[in-house]
C-alpha positions as CSV (number, residue, x, y, z in Angstrom):
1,X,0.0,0.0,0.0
2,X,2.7,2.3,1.0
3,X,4.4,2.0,-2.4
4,X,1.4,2.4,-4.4
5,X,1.1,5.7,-2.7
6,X,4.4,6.4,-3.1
7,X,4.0,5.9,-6.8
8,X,1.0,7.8,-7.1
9,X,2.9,11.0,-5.5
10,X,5.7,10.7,-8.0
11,X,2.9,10.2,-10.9
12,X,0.9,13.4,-9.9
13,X,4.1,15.5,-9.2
14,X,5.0,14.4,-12.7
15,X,1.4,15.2,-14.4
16,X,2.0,18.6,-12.5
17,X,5.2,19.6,-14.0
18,X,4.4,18.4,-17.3
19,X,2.7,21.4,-18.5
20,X,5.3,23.9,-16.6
21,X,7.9,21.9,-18.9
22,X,6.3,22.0,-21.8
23,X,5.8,25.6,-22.0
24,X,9.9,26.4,-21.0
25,X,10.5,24.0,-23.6
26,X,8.2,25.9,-25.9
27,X,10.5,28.6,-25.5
28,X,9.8,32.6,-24.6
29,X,9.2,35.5,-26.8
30,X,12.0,37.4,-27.8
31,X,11.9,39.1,-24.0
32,X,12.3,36.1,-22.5
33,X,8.8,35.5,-21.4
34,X,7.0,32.0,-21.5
35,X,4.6,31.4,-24.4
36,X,2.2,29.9,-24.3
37,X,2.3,27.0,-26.8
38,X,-0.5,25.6,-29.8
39,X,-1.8,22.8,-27.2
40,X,-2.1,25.1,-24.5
41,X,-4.2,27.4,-26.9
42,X,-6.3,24.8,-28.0
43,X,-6.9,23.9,-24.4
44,X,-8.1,27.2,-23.5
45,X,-10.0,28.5,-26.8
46,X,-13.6,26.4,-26.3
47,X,-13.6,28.3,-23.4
48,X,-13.7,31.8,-24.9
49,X,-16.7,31.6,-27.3
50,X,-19.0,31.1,-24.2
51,X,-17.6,34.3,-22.3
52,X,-17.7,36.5,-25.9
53,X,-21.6,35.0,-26.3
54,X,-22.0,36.1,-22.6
55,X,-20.8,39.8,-23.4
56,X,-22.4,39.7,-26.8
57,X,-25.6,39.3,-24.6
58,X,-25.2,42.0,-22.4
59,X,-24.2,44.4,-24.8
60,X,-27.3,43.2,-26.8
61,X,-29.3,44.0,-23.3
62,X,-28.1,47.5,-22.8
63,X,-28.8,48.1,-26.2
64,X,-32.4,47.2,-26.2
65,X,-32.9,49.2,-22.6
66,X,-30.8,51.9,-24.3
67,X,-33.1,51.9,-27.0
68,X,-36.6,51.5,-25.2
69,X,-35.4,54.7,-22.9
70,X,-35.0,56.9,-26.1
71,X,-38.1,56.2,-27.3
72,X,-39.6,56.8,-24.6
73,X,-38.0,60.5,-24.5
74,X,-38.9,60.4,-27.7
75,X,-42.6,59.8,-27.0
76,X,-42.9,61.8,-24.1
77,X,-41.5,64.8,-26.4
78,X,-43.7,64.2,-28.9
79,X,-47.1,64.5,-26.5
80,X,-45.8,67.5,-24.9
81,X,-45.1,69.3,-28.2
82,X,-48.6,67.9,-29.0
83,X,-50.4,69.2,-26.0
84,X,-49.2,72.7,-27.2
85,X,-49.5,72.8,-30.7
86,X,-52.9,74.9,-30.9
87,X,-52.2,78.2,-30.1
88,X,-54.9,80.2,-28.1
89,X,-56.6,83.2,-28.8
90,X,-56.5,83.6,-31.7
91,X,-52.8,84.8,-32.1
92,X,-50.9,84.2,-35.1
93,X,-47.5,82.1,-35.0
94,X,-45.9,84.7,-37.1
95,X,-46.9,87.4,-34.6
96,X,-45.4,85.1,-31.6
97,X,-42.1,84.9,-34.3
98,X,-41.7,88.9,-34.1
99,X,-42.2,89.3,-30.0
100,X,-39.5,86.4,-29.8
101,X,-37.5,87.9,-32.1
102,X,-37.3,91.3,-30.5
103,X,-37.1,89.8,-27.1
104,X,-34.8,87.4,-27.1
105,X,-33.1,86.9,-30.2
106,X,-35.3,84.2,-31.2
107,X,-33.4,82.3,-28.4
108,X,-35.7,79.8,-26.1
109,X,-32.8,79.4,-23.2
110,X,-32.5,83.4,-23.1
111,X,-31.8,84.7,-20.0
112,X,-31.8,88.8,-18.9
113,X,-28.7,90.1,-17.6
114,X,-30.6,90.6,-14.6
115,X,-31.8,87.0,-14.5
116,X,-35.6,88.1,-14.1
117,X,-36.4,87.7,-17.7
118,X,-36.3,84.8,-19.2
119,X,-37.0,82.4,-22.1
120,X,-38.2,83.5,-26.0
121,X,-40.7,85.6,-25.0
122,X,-38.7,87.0,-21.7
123,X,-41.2,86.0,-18.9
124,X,-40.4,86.3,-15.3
125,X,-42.0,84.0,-13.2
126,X,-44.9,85.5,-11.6
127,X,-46.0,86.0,-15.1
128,X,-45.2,82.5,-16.1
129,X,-47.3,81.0,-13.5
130,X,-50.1,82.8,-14.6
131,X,-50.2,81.6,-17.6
132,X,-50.1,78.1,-16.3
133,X,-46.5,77.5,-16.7
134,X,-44.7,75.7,-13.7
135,X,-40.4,75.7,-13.2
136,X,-38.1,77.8,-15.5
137,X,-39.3,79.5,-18.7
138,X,-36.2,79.3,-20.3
139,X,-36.2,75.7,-19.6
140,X,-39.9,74.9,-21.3
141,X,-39.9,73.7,-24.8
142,X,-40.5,76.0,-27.5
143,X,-44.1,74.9,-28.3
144,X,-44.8,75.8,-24.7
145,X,-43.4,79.0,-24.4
146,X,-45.4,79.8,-27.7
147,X,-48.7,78.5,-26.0
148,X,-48.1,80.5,-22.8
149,X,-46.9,83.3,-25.1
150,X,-50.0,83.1,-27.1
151,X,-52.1,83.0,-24.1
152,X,-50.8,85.6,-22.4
153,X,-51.7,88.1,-26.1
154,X,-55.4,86.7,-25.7
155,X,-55.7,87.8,-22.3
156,X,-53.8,91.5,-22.6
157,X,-52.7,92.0,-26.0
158,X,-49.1,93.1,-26.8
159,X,-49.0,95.5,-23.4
160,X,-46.5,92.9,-21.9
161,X,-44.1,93.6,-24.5
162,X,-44.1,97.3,-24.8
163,X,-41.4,97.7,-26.5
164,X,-41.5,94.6,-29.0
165,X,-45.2,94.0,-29.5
């Protein structure tokens, strides 16, 4: 019993430094580091194609939530431009064009030097909110600050602009 042990020690020590062999007798790159030889490859390619599968399906994943989220910004654009589109009171989108124009450039994220005025129509935000508008003027979409814009001419003409209505 004691020498089949004994045998089985030297056999396992030997399986063990088989491969450790093999790869110095493979020989080192031209820094003198091990390579790793055509067996060893072969050994360790099948299991690569289920790790790349693995990432392909994450990637494939984030891609699909990736997508779904755009969409969804997408959609959620689309009713709020939708929920403005009419304009109110009458007022005509080229009329709206020239207050913006005069005011601010024609630029939706204008802000006064002052910080008080703000958006394409310059509204501060007492004026804002009574027009139904809620949070920064200058941060609302265009089609909203036309719709606020436009109700804000139903209800008092072009007084709010004196000097560009």
């Amino acid at each position: 019993m004691l020498t089949k042990r004994k045998h089985f020690t030297w056999i396992l020590l030997a399986l063990l430094a088989f491969p450790a062999a093999a790869l110095a007798a493979e020989g080192g790159g031209s820094n003198g580091s091990p390579s790793v030889g055509k067996a060893q490859v072969a050994q360790i390619a099948p299991l690569q194609p289920p790790v790349q599968r693995f990432h392909l399906l994450v990637d494939s994943i984030a891609q699909g939530i990736k997508a779904e989220e755009r969409a969804a910004a997408r959609k959620r654009a689309r009713e709020r431009e939708e929920q403005f589109a009419a304009l109110p009171g009458g007022v005509s989108l080229s009329t709206l064009e020239a207050i913006a124009s005069c005011e601010s450039g024609g630029d939706p994220t204008a802000v006064s030097s002052d910080g008080t005025y703000r958006g394409l129509y310059q509204f501060d935000y007492g004026t804002w909110e009574s027009m139904g508008g809620s949070g920064d003027p200058a941060a609302a979409s265009v089609a909203e600050q036309n719709y606020r814009a436009a109700l804000l001419y139903a209800t008092a003409g072009s007084s709010p602009w004196p000097v560009c209505g």
